[in-house]
N, C-alpha and C positions, 0 to 999 in steps of 0.2 A: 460344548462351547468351542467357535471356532478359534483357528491360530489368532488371526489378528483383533479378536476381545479378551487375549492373553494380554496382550501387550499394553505396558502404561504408557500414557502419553501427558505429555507436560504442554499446555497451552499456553502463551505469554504474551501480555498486552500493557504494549506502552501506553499511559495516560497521561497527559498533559492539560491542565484544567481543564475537566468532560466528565466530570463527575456523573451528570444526570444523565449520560448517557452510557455512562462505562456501566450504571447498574443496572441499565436494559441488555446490555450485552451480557453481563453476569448471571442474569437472571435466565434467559435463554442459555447461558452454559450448565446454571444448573439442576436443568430440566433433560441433558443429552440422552439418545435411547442408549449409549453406552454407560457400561458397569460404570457407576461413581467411584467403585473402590481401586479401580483402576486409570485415575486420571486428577489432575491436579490443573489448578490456573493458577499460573504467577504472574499480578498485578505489579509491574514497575511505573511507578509514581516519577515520574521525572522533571520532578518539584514542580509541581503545581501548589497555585498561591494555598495557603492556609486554610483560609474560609472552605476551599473547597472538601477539604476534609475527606481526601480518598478512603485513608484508612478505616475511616467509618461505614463507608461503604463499601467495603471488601471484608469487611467483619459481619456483614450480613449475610453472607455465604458460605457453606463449611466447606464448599470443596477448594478455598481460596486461598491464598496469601498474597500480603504487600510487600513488597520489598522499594528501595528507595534508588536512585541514580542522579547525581546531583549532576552531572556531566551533560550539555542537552544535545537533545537530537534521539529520536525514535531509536536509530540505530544502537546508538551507547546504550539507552534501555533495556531491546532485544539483547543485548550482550550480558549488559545485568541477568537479565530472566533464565537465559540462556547457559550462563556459568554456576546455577544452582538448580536445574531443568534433573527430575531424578527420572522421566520419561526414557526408553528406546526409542521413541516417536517424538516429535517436535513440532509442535502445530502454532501459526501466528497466526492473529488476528488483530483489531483494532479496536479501541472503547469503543466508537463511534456506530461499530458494526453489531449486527443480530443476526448469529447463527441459526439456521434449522436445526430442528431438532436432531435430526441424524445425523448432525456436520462429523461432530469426531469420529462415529460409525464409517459413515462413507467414506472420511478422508481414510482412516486407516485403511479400509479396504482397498482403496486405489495403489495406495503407496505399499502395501503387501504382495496384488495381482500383478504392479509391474516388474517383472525383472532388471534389476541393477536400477532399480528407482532412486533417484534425487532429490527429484522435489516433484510435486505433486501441488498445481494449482487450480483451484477451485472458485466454480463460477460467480460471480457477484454483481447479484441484484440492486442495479439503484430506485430509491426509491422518493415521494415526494410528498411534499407538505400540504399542497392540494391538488391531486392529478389532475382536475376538471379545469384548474386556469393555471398553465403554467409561467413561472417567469423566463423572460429572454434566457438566464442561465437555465434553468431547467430544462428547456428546450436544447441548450445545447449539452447538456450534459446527457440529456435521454438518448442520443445519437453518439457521442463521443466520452462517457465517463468510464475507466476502469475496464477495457476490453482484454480482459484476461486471458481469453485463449490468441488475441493477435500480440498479444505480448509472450507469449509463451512461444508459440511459430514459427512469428518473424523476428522476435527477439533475445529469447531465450533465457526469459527468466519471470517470476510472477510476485504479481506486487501483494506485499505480506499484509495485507487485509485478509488473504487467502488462501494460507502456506502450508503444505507438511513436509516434513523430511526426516530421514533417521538420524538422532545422533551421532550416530560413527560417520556422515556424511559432515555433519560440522568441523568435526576432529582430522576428519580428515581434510577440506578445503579451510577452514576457518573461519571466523566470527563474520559479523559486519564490517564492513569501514567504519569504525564510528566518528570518523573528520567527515561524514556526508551528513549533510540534514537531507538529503534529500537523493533520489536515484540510488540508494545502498542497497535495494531490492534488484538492481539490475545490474549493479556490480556483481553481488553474490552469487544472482543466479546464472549469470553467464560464465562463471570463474565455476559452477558446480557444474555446467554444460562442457566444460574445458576439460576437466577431468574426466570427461565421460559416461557420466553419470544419465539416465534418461529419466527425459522431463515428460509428466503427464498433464493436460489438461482434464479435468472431473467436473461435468455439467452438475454432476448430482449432491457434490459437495458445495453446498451454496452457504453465501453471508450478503444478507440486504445490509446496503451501506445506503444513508443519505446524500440527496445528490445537493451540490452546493447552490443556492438559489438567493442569493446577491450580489452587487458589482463587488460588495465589498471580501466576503467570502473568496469570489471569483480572483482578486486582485492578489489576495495573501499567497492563495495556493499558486497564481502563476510567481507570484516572486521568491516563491521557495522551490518551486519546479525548478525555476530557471537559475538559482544559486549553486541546487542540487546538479544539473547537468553542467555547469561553468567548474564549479570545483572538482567535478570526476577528467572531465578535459585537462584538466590543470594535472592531477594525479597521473594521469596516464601518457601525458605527455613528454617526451625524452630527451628534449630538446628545446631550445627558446624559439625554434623558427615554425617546429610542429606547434608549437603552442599557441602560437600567434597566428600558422596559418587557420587550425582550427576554431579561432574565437573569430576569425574577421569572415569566413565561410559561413557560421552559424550566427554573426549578428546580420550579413546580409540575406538570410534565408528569414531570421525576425522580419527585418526590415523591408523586403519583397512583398507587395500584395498578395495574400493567398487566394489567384484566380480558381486556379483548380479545384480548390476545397469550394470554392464558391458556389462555381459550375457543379459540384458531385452536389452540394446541398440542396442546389434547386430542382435536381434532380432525385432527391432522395424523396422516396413515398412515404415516409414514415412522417413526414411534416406536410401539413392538411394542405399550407395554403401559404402565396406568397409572402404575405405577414410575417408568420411563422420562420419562412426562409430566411426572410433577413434579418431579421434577428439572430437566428445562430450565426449568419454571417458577418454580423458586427459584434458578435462575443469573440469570433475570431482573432477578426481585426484586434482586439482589445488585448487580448493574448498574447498575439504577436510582439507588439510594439510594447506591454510591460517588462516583457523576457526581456527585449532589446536592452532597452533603459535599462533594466535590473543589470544584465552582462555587463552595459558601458560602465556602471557605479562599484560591480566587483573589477573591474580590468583595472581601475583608477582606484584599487587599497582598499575597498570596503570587504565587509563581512557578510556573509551568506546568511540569509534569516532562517532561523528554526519553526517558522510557520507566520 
């Protein structure tokens, strides 16, 4: 047996009403080609309604447990899962998502093979409810959804649909933010880059995630994006004048037609035809201007949505 199928690892997954899809991702966890007797999933429930009855669904599988976090926000979950994690290894993932089979295998290998490893994120497949006719969101999500390794590159950290890292790396930098619903993956992993720590991208570590394929889907996720980046500004701000130059900079980057993106789009081979084009070009547009609105409605006292 090699060193790293020594190693336990604790996998933890925030669910928020996604019951029917947290037991798809259960179910591919517990099929992994890694030893069962050496890994655990902690299911943090972060109160979803009643009906949906996670615990019942996590009672389906022996390598599992529910544990509860009344506090919302993915983050505050991860921290749940994370402060009872009896793993060396720390793996996230999402209900939403379905592991390959060899996901815990390969992560650990990654996160072993690199020297002075951090974190270790892994690629993620989006995928589609009918490839043959996509919707304007699908289309633009098949070009622009969850680029993990351009977040890891040019940003330095990887969105925890796709995670591993050693515990002593938590202990040592610390938990999540949990005041983010949202960007707490890029707080953490750029504060684990800060420390030192080297980040890997792992093509071979994969988790297909659904890609979001409505305005309405599409509308949630930009108003929790854009709460998520408003409240990190806010946090990291030292000043009342940095605070405000950064919210008026980034609601006029909202607010700017995105030519550019436009121009790359029509130019991108990967969409058949002009159709195609502008469609993801007016998902943009659509993007753009709800972050705006979202930023103006937190600037003036509101609260950041949890999804």
């Amino acid at each position: 047996m090699s060193h790293e199928s020594k190693l336990f690892v604790s996998v933890i997954i925030p669910v928020f009403n996604d019951a029917k899809r947290l037991k798809l991702c259960l179910s591919a966890l517990e099929k992994q080609t890694y030893p069962q007797t050496l890994y655990e999933v902690i299911v943090v429930d972060n109160a979803s309604d009643l009906e949906q009855n996670i615990a019942s669904v996590v009672a389906q599988f022996k390598q599992t447990k529910t544990v509860y976090e009344h506090s919302p926000g993915s983050y505050a979950a991860r921290n749940k899962g994370m402060s009872l994690a009896q793993g060396e290894v720390v793996a996230f993932t999402d209900a939403d998502c379905i592991p390959t089979l060899n996901w815990i295998e390969n992560g650990v290998r990654n996160l072993v093979g690199t020297p002075n490893c951090g974190l270790v994120a892994g690629k993620i497949e989006i995928f589609f409810k009918n490839p043959r006719r996509l919707t304007a969101v699908e289309l633009y999500e098949s070009i622009m959804a969850l680029p993990q390794r351009e977040f890891l590159e040019k940003h330095h950290y990887g969105a925890t649909a796709n995670v591993f890292t050693w515990k002593s790396v938590i202990e040592q930098v610390g938990v999540f933010d949990a005041s983010l619903k949202s960007s707490g993956d890029v707080e953490w992993g750029q504060r684990v880059a800060k420390y030192g720590y080297k980040q890997v991208y792992a093509e071979d570590t994969c988790v297909a995630h659904p890609a979001r394929s409505s305005w309405r889907e599409l509308y949630k996720r930009s108003i929790r994006h854009a709460g998520g980046f408003y409240d990190l500004q806010v946090k990291t701000s030292k000043t009342f004048w940095e605070r405000n130059h950064k919210f008026f900079v980034s609601l006029f980057q909202d607010l700017t037609p995105p030519l550019n993106f436009t121009l790359n789009v029509f130019l991108d081979s990967r969409l058949e035809n002009f159709t195609q084009k502008a469609k993801v070009s007016s998902v943009m547009f659509f993007i753009r201007y709800v972050s705006a609105w979202e930023k103006i409605r937190l600037k003036f006292g509101g609260d950041s949505a949890r999804e």
